[in-house]
Structure formats: C-alpha cells, structure tokens
C-alpha positions in Angstrom: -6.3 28.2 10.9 -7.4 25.5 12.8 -6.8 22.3 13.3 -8.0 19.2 11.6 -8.8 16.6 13.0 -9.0 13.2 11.2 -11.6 10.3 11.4 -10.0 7.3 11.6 -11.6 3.5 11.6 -11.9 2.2 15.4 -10.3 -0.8 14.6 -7.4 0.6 12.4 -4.3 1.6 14.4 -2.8 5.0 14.4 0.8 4.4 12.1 3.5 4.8 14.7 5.6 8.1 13.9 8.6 5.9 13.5 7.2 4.8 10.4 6.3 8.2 8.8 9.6 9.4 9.8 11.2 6.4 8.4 9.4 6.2 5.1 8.2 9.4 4.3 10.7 11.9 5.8 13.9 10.0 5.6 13.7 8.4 2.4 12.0 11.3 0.9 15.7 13.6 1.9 17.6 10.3 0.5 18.9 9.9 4.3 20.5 7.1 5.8 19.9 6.6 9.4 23.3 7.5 10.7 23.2 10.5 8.6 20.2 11.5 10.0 21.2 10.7 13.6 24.2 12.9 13.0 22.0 15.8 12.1 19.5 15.3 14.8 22.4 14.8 17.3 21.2 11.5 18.9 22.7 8.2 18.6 22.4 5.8 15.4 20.6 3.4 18.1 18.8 5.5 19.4 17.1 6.7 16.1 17.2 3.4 14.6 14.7 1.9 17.5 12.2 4.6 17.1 12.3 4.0 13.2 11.9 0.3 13.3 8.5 1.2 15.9 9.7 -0.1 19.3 10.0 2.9 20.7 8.1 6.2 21.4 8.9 9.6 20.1 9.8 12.1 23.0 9.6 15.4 23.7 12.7 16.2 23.3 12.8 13.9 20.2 10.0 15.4 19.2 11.8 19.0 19.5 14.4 17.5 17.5 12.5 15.7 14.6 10.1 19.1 14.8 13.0 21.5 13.9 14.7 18.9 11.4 11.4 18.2 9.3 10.2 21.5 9.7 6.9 21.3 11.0 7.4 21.4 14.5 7.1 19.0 17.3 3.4 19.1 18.4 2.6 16.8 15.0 5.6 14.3 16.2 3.8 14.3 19.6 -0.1 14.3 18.4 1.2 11.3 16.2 2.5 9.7 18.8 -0.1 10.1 21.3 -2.9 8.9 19.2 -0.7 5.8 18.2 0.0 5.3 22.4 -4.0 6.2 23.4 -5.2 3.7 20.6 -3.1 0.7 22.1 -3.7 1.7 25.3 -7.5 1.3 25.2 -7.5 -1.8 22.9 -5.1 -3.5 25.5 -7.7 -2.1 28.5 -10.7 -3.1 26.8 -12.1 -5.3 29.4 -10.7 -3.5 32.4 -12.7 -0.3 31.1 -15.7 -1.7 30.2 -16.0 -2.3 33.7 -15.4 1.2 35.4 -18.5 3.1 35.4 -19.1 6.7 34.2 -19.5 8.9 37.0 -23.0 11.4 36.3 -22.0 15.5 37.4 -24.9 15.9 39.3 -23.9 12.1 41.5 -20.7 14.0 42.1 -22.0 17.2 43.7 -24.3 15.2 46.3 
C-alpha cells in the first residue's frame, strides 16, 4: 500500500508530535507521564518537554515512541519533519524569496 499523503492549508501549522502523543496516545492508554517515561526508558523530563511541544522528536525517540505506540517510527519522524520544514520556511520567508531558482540547462553551461 502506499503512502498518503495529506493536503494541508499553507497557513495552518503541522500539530507538533508532542501533542498527538500527549493527547491522543497517552491519554487514550490512561498513562501518566512518568508511567509512560518508565516504559519508554527515558527520563520524566525528558518526555515531559517533548509533550508540552518544546522539543523535537528524535530518532532514537522516535524508535522508542515507534515500538511503544505500535506503528513504528517513520510516522513520529514524518510528523515531526513536516512540523520542523513548515516553521522553518515561514521563519525564512523573506530570506527565500530572495534566492533564485537555478534552470538545469544554466547549470550544465
């Protein structure tokens, strides 16, 4: 099967995984964040900064969260890179409205 790719409103941001994981995956298992920690086997801290959005989801969290939830880490990380890309190029706005697109055929000249 393939994979689906979602539309999504330019000016709507990506939810941060943190959330999903905090309201959908954790409350949905009745989990409290040290319980959860304890079976991911990362600090309470550590968890508890990704779930309240100020941090990213790693690859090796991503492992982690991936085996615990069940579905693998490349969602964790697709999540988190569309979340990361989407800020990224809202913060660069200006800066890459500047750099110009380089043709193929300039480039083999």
């Amino acid at each position: 099967m393939g994979e689906y790719l979602v539309k999504r409103p330019v000016k709507r941001p990506p939810i941060h995984p943190g959330e999903i994981l905090r309201e959908d995956v954790l409350q949905t298992l009745g989990l409290s964040v040290s319980e959860a920690a304890r079976r991911l086997g990362v600090s309470r801290q550590q968890l508890h900064r990704i779930l309240a959005c100020t941090h990213p989801i790693t690859t090796e969290m991503a492992l982690r969260i991936g085996k615990f939830a069940g579905n693998g880490p490349g969602l964790w990380l697709r999540m988190q890179q569309a979340y990361d890309l989407w800020n990224a190029e809202n913060r660069m706005a200006g800066e890459l409205s500047k750099i110009e697109t380089a043709a193929l055929n300039n480039l083999s000249s």
